[in-house]
MIDOSE-1310 file (N, C-alpha, C; in nm, 2 decimals, decimal comma, always signed):
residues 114
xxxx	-0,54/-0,96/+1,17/-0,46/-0,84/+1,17/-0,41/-0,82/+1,03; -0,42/-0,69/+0,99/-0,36/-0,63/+0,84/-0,22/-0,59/+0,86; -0,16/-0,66/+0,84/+0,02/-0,58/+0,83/+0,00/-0,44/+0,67; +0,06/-0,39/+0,70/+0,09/-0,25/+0,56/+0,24/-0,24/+0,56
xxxx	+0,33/-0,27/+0,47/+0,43/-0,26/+0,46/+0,49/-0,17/+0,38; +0,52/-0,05/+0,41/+0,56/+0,10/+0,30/+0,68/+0,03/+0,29; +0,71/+0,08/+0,17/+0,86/+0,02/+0,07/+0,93/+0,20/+0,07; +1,02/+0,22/+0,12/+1,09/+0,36/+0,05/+1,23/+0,28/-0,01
xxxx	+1,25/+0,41/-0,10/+1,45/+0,38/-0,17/+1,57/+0,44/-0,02; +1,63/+0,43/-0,09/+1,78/+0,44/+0,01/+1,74/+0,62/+0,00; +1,71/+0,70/-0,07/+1,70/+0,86/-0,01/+1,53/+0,88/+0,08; +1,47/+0,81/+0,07/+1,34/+0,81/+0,11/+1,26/+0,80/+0,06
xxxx	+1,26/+0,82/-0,06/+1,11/+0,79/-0,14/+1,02/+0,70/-0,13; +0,92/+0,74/-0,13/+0,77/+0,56/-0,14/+0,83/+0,54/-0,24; +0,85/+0,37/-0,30/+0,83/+0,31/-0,41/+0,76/+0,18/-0,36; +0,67/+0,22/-0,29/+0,59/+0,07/-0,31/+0,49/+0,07/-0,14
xxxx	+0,44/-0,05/-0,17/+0,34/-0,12/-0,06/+0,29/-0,23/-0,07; +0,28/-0,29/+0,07/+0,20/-0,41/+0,08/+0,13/-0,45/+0,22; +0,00/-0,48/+0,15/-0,06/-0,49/+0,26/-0,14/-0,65/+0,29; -0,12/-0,72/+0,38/-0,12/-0,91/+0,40/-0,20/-0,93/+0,52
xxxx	-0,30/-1,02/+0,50/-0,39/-1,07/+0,61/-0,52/-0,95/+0,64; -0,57/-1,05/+0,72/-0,71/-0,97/+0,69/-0,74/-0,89/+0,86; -0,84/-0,78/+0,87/-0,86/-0,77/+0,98/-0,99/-0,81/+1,07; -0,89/-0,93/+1,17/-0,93/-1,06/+1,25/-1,06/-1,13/+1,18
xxxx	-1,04/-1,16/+1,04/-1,15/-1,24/+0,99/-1,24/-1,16/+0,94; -1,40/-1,26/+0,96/-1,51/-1,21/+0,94/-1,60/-1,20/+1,01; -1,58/-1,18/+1,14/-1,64/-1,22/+1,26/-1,75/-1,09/+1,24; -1,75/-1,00/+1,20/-1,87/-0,90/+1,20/-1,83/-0,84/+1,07
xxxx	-1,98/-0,74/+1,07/-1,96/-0,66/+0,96/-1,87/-0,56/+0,94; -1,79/-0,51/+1,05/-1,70/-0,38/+1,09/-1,60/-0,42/+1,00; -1,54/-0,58/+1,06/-1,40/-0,64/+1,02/-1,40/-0,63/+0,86; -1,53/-0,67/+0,82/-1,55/-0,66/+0,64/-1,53/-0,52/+0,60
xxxx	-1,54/-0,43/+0,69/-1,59/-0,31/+0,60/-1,47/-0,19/+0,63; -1,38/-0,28/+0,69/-1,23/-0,22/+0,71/-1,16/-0,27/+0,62; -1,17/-0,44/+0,60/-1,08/-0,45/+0,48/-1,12/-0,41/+0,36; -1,27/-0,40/+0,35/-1,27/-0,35/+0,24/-1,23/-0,17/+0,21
xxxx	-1,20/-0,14/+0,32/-1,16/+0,00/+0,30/-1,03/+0,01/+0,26; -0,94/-0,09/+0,32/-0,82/-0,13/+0,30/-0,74/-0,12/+0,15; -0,85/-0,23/+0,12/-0,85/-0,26/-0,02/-0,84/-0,17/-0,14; -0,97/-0,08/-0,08/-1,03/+0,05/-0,24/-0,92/+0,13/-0,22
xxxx	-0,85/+0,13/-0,12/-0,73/+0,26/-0,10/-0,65/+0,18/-0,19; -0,57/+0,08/-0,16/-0,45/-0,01/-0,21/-0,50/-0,04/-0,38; -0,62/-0,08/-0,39/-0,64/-0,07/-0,55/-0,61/+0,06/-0,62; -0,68/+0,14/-0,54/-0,69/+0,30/-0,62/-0,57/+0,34/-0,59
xxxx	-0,43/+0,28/-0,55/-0,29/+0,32/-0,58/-0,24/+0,30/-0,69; -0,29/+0,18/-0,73/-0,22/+0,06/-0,84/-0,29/+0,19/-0,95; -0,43/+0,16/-0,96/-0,52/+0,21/-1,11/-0,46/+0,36/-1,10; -0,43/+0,44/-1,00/-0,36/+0,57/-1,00/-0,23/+0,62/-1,04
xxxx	-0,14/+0,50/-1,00/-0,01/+0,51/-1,04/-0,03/+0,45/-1,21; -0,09/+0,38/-1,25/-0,12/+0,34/-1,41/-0,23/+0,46/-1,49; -0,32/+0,52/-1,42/-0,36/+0,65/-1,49/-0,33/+0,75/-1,51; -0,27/+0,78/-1,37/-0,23/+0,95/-1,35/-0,06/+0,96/-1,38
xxxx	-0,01/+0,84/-1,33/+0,16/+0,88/-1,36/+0,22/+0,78/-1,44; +0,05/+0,71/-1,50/+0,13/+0,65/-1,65/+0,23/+0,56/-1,64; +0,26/+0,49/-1,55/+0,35/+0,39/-1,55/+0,28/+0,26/-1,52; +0,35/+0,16/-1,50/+0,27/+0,01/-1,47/+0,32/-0,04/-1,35
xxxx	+0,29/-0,05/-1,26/+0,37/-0,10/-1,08/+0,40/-0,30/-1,13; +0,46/-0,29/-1,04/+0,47/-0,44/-1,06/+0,39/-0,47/-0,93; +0,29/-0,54/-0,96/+0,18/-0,59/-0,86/+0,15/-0,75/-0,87; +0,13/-0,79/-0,70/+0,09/-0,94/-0,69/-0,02/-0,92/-0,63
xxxx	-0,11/-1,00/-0,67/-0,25/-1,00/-0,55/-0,28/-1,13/-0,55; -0,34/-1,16/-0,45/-0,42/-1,31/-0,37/-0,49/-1,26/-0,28; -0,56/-1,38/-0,21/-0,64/-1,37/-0,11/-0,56/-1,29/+0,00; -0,66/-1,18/+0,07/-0,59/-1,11/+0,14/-0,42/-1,08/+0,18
xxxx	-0,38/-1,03/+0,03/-0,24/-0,98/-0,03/-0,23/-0,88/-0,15; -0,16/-0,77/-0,12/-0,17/-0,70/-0,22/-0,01/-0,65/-0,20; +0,09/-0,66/-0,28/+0,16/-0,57/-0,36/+0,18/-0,50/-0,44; +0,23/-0,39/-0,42/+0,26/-0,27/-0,54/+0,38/-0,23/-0,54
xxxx	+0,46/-0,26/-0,65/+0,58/-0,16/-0,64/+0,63/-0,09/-0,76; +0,69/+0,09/-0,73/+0,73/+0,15/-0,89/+0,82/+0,10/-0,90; +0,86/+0,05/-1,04/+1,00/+0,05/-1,11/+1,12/+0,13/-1,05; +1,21/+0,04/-1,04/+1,36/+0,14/-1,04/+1,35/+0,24/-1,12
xxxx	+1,37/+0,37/-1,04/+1,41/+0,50/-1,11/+1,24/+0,58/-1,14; +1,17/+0,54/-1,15/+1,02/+0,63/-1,14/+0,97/+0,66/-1,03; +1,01/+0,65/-0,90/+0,98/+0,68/-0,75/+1,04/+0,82/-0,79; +1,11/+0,87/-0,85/+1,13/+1,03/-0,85/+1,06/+1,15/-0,88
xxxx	+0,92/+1,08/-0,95/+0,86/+1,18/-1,02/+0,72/+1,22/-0,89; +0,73/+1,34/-0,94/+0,64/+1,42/-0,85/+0,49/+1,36/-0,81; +0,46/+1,31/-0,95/+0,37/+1,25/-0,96/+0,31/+1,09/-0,91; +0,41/+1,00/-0,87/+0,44/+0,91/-0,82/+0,45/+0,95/-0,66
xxxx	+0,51/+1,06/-0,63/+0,48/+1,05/-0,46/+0,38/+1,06/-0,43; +0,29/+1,15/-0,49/+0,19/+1,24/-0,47/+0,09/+1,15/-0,48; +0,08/+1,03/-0,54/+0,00/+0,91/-0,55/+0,00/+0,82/-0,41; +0,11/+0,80/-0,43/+0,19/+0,72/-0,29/+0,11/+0,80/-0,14
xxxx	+0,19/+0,91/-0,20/+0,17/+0,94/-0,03/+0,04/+1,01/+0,01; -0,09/+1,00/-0,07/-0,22/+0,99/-0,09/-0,28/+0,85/-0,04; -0,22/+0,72/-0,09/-0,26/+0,59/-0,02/-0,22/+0,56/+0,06; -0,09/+0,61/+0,13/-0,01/+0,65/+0,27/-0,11/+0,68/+0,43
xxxx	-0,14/+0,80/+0,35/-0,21/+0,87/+0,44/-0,35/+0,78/+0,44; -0,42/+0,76/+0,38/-0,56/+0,69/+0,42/-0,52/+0,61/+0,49; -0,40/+0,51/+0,41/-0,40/+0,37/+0,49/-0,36/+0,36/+0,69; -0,28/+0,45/+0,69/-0,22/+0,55/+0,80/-0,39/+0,57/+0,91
xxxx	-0,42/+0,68/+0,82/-0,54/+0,72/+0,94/-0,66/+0,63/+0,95; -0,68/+0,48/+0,88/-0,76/+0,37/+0,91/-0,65/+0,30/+1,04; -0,52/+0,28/+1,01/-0,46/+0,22/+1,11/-0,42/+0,27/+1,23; -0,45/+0,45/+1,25/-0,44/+0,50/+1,39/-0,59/+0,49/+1,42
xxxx	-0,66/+0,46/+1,40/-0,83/+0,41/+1,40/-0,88/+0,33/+1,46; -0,76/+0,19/+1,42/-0,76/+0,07/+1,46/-0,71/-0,01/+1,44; -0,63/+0,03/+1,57/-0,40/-0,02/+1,61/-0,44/-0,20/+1,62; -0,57/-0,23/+1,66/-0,56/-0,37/+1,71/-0,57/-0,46/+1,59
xxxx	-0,62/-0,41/+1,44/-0,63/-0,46/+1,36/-0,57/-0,42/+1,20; -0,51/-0,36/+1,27/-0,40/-0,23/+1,13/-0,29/-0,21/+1,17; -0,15/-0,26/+1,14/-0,01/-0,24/+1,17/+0,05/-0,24/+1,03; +0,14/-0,09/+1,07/+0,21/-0,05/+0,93/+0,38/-0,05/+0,95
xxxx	+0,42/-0,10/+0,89/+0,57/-0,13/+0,88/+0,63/-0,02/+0,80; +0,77/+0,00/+0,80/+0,86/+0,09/+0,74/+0,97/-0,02/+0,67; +0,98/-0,05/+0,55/+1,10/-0,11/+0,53/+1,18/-0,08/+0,39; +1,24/-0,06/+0,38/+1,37/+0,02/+0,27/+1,37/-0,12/+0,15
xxxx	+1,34/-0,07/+0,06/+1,32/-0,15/-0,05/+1,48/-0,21/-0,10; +1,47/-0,34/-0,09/+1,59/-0,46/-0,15/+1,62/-0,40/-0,28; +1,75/-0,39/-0,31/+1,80/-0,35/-0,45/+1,78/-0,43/-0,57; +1,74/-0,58/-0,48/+1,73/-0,63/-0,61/+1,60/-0,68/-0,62
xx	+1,48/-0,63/-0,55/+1,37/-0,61/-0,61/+1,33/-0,48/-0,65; +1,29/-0,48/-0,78/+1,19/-0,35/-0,85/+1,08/-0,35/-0,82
């Protein structure tokens, strides 16, 4: 199972994501070719929010783990949602796809993580 964890601020904004574990292994080629779908979305957030809105996310990756999150105070720009809520939505309509292997969380970003 892939958990997706959207990070919003205290007014709502995306500032972030994470997506942990894989879906159910490697038992076929499907399971591969979802996480790898997973993935090209979640990467092309990071390289997106560093090309197009020019900022640097604070990101951790490992084996099936990926975080991303904007700095305090850059979740405001137009450009930054519009990123966000572009890897939102794919990640979204791969997980109404397939609920048994894709679960997305909502959770309000800690003040004292950026």
């Amino acid at each position: 199972m892939t958990t997706i964890t959207v990070y919003r601020d205290q007014a709502g904004l995306l500032c972030g994501y994470q997506l942990s574990g894989h879906a159910e292994g490697r038992r076929s080629g499907e399971y591969d070719l979802l996480c790898s779908a997973l993935s090209a979305l979640a990467y092309t957030g990071v390289n997106a929010l560093e090309a197009v809105a020019g900022l640097i996310p604070d990101t951790q990756v490992e084996d099936g783990y990926l975080y991303c999150s904007v700095p305090v105070g850059q979740e405001t720009s137009q450009t930054v949602q519009t990123v966000l809520q572009t890897v939102l939505t794919g990640l979204t309509e791969i997980a109404n796809n397939h609920p048994k292997h894709v679960r997305i969380n909502n959770k309000e970003r800690r003040k004292d993580h950026a």
